[in-house]
LOLO-926440 format. One record per residue (C-alpha): y, x, z; residue in one letter. Coordinates in steps of 0.2 Angstrom, whole numbers, plus 2048, in hexadecimal, padded with zeros to 3 digits. Example, Ala and Ser with C-alpha at 12.3 -4.5 7.8 and 13.67 -1.06 7.14 Angstrom:
# LOLO-926440
7EA83E827a/7FB844824s/
END
This chain:
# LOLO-926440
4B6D64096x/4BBD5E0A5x/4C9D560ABx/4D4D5A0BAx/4D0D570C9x/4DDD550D8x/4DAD600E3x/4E2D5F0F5x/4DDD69102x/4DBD61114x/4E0D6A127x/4D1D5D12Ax/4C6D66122x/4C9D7512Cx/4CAD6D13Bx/4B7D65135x/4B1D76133x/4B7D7F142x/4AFD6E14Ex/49ED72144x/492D79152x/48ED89153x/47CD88153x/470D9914Fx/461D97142x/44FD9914Dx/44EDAD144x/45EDB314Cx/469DAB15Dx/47BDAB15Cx/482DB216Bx/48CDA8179x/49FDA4177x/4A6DB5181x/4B1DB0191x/4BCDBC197x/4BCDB71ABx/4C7DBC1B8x/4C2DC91C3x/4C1DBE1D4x/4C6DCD1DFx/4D6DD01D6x/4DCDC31CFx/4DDDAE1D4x/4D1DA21C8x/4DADA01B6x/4D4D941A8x/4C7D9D19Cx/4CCDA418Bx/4BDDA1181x/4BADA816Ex/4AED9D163x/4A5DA3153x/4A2D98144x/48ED9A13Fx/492D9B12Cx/47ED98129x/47DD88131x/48FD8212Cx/498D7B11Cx/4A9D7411Ax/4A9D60110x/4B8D59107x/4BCD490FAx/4C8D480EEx/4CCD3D0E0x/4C8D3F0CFx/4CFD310C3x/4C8D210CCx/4BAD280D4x/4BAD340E4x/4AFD450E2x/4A7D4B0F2x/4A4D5E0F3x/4A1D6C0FFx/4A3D7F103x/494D8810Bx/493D94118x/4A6D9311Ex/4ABDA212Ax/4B7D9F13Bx/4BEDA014Ax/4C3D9915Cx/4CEDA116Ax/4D1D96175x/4DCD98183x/4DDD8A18Fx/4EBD8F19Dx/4F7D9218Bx/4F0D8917Dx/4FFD8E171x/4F8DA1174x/4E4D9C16Cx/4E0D9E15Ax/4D7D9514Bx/4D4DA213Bx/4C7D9912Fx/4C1DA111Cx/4B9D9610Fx/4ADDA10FFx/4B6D970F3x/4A5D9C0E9x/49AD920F1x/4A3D820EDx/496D720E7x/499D610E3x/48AD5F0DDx/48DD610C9x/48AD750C3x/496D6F0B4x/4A4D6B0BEx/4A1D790CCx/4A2D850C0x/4B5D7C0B9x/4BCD7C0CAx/4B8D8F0CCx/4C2D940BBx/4D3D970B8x/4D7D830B9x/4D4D800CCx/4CED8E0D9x/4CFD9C0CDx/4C2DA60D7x/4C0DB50D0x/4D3DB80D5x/4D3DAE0E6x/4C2DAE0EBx/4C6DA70FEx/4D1D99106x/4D6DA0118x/4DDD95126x/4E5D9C134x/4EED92142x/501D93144x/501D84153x/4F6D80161x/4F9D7316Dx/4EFD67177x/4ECD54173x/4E4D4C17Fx/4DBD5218Ex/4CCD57182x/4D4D5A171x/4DFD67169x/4E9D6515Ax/4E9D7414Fx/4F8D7613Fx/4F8D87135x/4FAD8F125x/4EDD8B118x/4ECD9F110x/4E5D99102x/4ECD9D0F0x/4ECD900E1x/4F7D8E0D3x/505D860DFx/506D7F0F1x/512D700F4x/51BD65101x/512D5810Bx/518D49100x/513D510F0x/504D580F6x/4FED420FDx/506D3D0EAx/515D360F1x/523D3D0EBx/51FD3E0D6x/52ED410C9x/532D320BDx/528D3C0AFx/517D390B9x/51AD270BEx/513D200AFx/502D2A0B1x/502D280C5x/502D140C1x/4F1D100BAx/4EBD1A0C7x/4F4D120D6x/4F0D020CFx/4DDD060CEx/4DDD080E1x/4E4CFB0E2x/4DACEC0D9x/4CCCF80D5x/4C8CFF0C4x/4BDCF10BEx/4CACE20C2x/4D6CEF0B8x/4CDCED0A9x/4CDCDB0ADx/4DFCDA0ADx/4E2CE10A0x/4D7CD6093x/4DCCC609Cx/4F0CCD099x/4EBCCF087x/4E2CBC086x/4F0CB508Fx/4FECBB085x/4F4CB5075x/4EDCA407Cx/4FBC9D089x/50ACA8085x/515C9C08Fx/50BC9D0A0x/508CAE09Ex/51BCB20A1x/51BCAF0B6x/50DCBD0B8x/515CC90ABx/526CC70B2x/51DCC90C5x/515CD80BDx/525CDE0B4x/52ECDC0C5x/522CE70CFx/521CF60C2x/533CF70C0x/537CF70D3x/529D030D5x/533D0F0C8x/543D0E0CEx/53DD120E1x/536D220D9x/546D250D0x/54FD220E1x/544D320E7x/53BD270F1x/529D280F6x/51CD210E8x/50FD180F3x/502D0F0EAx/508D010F5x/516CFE0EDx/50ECF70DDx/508CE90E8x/512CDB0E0x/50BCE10CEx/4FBCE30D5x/4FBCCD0D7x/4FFCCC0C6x/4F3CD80C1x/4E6CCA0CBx/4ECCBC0C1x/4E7CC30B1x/4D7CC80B6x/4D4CB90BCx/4D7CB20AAx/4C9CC00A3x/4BFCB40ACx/4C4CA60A8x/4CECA309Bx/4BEC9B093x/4C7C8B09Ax/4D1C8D08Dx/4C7C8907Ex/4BFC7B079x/4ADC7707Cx/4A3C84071x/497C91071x/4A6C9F073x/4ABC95085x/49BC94088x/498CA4087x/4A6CAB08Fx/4A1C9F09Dx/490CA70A0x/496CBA09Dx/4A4CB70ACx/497CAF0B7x/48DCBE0B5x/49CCC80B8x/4A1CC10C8x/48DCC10CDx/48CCD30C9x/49ACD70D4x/496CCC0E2x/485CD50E5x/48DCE80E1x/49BCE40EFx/48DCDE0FAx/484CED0F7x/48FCF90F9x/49BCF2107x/49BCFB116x/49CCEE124x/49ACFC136x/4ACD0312Cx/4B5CF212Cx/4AECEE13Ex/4B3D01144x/4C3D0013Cx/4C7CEE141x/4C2CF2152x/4CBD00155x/4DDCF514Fx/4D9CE915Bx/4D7CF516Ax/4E3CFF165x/4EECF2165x/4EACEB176x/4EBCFE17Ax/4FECFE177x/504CEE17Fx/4FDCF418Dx/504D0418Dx/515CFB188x/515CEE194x/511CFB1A4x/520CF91B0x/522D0A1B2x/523D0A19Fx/52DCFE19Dx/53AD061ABx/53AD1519Fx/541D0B190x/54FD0719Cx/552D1A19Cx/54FD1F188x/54AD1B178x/537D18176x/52FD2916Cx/51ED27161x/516D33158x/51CD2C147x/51ED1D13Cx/50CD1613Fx/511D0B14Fx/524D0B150x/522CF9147x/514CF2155x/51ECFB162x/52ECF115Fx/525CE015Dx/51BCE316Fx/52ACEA177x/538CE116Fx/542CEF16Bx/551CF115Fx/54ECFD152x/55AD0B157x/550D0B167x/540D0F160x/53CD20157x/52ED2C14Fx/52ED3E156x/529D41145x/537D3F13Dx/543D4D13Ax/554D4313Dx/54FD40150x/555D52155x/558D56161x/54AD4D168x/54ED3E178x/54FD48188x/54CD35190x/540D2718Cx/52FD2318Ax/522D2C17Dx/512D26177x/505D33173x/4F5D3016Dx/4E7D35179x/4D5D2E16Dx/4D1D3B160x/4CBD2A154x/4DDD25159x/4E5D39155x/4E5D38141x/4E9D26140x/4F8D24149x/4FFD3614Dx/4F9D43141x/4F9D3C132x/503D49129x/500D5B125x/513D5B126x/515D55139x/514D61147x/508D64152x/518D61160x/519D4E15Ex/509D4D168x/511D58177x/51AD4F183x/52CD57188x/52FD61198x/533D551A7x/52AD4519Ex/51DD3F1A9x/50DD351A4x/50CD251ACx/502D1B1A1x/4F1D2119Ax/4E6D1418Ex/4D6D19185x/4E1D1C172x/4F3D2117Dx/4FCD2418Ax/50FD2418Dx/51AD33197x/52AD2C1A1x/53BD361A5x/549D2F1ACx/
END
């Protein structure tokens, strides 16, 4: 039997699909995106409205999701959509996507056909998950930014904090722990831990006590932030997490412990193995172009913002307003550039700024790296948050942002 996976579904998997080409196979051509143009005798040049069709053949829509400590990567084949794309009003063009719930693979029959049942997709009931667009708006000069209803029919749909894991009642705490711990020091230095807590508790029960009452600490803090209704971020359980460290650090080598013998001895060569085994696997499977891409792009992004913030025509707009960003992600980086209190400095995404400054400076994201990693990083925010107010004017443009003015 298999066990339950969580399934979430992801607007960036939608998105992925409806940016797939649309190519033609070499037995049958798809035809070219129809334009409707202006009759030039009648009417002055407008901006196109274009219509683009998804090739299902040649198309397939990829997702991840966790299971227990592992991530499973599956896809659904031959996905069916649509573009209508109008560029003089891009509130009035369209995104309608279907996914054959069917064809879903991850590459295990056994578990293909449990996620078809009654447990998860329940196909022969809901055989399609449909997307269609409710918001439209531009990003950037060369992006769009799409939110819509995900039509799809499960055994229940959520808000946006349950749906990311956040916001768990105090029953599921307990079960959400080993978990968020996992992702935290890994599943292997889990295990660890958890024999070193045993060995230190029966060998050295008095220098146990730091770590466990570190450990005890962080659990119990984590607990009452999610009786508080807070959110439950993994996170959170950092504090626990170091005294999770200190006792698999003992697994290793609590060998120091003992007297000279073939036990220490033993343990000695199996922990050196250990270690040696998860040297060469790290080395193995790190993935050095993701640090240097990720670490790259904080550093330029950075740089990116204290420019922007440090403009003089941005910086005569924060003698008008409070400085606007798209949400939480830079308000702290912002303030530390700018030198701004914090009641000067705010997240469009958050729903207590209504109504929204009518003067200030706001920051949009303009790099579509930049888009999902400092502005939609929701599926809760709005699309809005990226469209500058009527009468702000751009004064300030960087490769990730650019900042609108009004005075």
């Amino acid at each position: 039997m298999l066990e339950r996976l969580s399934m979430r579904p992801s607007m960036l998997a939608v998105i992925t699909l409806l940016a797939a080409p649309a190519c033609s196979s070499r037995d049958s051509a798809t035809p070219r995106p129809a334009r409707t143009v202006p009759d030039k005798a009648s009417a002055p040049a407008v901006p196109q409205t274009s219509k683009w069709e998804l090739d299902p053949e040649n198309s397939s829509v990829e997702f991840v999701c966790k299971h227990v400590f592992t991530n499973v990567r599956g896809m659904f084949h031959k996905p069916s959509g649509s573009v209508l794309l109008d560029e003089a009003t891009p509130a009035n063009s369209k995104v309608t996507a279907t996914i054959d719930v069917s064809t879903i693979s991850t590459g295990v029959e056994e578990r293909d056909t449990h996620l078809k049942s009654p447990d998860f997709f329940d196909v022969a009931q809901y055989p399609q998950i449909n997307f269609v667009s409710t918001g439209f708006t531009r990003s950037s000069a060369t992006d769009y930014a799409v939110t819509g209803d995900p039509l799809f029919s499960l055994h229940y749909t959520s808000s946006s904090a349950e749906e990311l894991g956040r916001n768990l009642p105090l029953s599921q705490l307990p079960s959400a722990m080993p978990e968020f711990f996992a992702n935290l020091v890994k599943l292997p230095v889990l295990v660890a831990a958890a024999l070193g807590l045993v060995i230190a508790v029966v060998a050295v029960p008095k220098r146990a006590a730091a770590p466990l009452a570190l450990l005890a600490a962080g659990i119990v803090t984590f607990v009452l932030i999610g009786i508080a209704g807070a959110s439950a971020i993994e996170r959170y359980l950092a504090v626990a997490a170091v005294a999770l460290l200190v006792f698999a650090a003992v697994s290793f080598g609590g060998f120091t412990f003992l007297e000279a013998g073939k036990l220490r001895t033993g343990w000695m060569a199996a922990s050196i193995l250990a270690v040696a085994f998860g040297v060469v696997w790290t080395a193995i499977h790190i993935d050095l172009n993701r640090f240097d891409a990720e670490l790259s792009f904080r550093g330029a992004a950075h740089d990116d913002l204290a420019e922007v913030l440090n403009d003089p025509k941005v910086e005569a707009g924060l003698r008008c307003g409070p400085l606007t960003l798209p949400n939480h992600k830079l308000v702290p980086d912002s303030r530390w550039i700018a030198d701004l209190p914090y009641d000067k400095v705010r997240a469009r995404a958050d729903p207590k700024l209504e109504p929204q400054p009518r003067k200030g400076v706001g920051i949009y994201v303009t790099s579509r790296f930049a888009l999902f990693k400092h502005s939609l990083t929701s599926p809760n925010d709005s699309v809005l948050i990226q469209s500058p107010p009527p009468g702000f004017q751009r004064v300030k443009v960087t490769d990730y942002y650019s900042a609108y003015v009004k005075c």
